[in-house]
Each structure stands twice: as C-alpha cells, then as structure tokens.
N, C-alpha and C positions, 0 to 999 in steps of 0.2 A: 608490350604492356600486358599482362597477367590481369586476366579478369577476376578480380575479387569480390567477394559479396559480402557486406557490409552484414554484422551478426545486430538481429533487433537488439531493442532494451529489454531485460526481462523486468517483469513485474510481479510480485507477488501479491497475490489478493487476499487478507485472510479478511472473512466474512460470514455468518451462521446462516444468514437467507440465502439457502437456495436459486429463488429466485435473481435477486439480486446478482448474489455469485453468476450464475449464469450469465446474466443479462451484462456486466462487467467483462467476462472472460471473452463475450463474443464480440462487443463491441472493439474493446479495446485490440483486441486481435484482428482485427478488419483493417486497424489503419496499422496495424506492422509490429505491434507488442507482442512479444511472447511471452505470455501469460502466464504462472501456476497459483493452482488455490490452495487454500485451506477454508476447512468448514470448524475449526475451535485455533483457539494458539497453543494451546499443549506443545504441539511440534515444535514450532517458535521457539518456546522457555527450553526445550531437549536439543535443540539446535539440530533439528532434521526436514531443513531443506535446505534446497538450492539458493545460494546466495543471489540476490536481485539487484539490478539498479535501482529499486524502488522499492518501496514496501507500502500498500494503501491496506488502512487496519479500521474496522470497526470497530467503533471504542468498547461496545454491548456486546460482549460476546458470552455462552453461556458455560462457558470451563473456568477463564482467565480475566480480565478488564483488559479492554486495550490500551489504557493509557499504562497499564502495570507491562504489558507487553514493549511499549515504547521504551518506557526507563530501562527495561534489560536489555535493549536493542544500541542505546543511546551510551547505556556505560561498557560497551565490546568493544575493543578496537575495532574489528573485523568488520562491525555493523556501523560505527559512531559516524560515517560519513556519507552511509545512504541514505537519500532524503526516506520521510514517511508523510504520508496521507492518511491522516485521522477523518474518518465518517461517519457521523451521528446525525439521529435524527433531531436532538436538543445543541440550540446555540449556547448552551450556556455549557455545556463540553471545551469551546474552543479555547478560554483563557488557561486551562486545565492542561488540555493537550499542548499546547505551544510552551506552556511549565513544564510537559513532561519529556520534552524534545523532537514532539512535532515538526515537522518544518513547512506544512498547510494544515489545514483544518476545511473540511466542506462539509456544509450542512445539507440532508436530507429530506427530502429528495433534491437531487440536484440533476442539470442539464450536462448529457455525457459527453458535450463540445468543452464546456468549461472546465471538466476535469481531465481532457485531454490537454486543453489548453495549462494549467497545473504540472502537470505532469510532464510537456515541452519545455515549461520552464525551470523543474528541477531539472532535470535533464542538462541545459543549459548552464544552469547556478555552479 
C-alpha cells in the first residue's frame, strides 16, 4: 500500500483588509487549507489565479463589488461549480449575494469556527 497524501482544499481569499487577510490566511491554514489571497478582484475579472475549491469574497472591495465579482464567477463554466463565500460587514448584502450566486453569505465580524464549519460544508455539498 503506497502512502499517499491527500492534497488540502485550496481556498481563495480575496479581501482589501489587510488585517483581516491576514488573520483569514493564518487561521484557515492552521487547520489544513491551502490558502491564496488577493488584496482587490482585478485579478479575478483577468482570470489570473489558481483555480480553488472555494472562493470567500468581500462583497467591499475597492477596485471591483464582489457581488459583480460573483456573477462573473457564476456565469464561467470553469468557476459555475465552486462554492463562494460572500463577507460583509452589512446584512442587508446577503439577499444580494445569494441573487448573485452566492452559495453562503456571513456577516462581519464573524467567529473563525463558523466559517470553518461553512466552509466543511461546501466542501461536503
């Protein structure tokens, strides 16, 4: 029997805080995500990154809207099937985001077990 090692989920974070970023990248990588950021979605709409199991988007971003980021993610083949995680600090964002093919919505600040727990379950879905 060949010992194989199971390749994480990756995860893409695009988010303009810094800090946030940060604090996202480390946690989430602690319990096994392999992580990449961005700090605007420019890249996103140019399609220059690494494709993810996941995509978590702040909808506030200062180049792009993330919900406009969502709908260009949502009408790709390439992308139409990887969950996305919409994160704003306003709940009135989430009927928005789930319009614009969201597949969670959390509101900020949130606790970084729940959005783990999120995140197992797209995974899962």
């Amino acid at each position: 029997m060949r010992n194989e090692k199971i390749k994480p989920f990756r995860i893409l974070v695009i988010e303009d805080d810094p800090d946030i970023l940060n604090a996202l990248n480390i946690a989430l990588g602690s319990v096994g995500f392999d992580v990449d950021v961005l700090l605007n979605g420019k890249s996103v709409l140019q399609n220059q990154f690494v494709v993810p199991d996941i995509f978590i988007l702040d909808k506030r971003l200062p180049d792009v809207d993330g919900l406009e980021i969502c709908r260009f993610l949502k009408s790709k083949p390439i992308y139409k099937e990887v969950p996305v995680i919409v994160i704003s600090a306003s709940p009135k964002v989430k009927k928005k985001a789930l319009e614009s093919g969201a597949s969670y919505f959390m509101e900020k600040p949130f606790v970084m077990q729940e959005l783990v727990k999120t995140i197992r379950e797209a995974i899962r879905a």
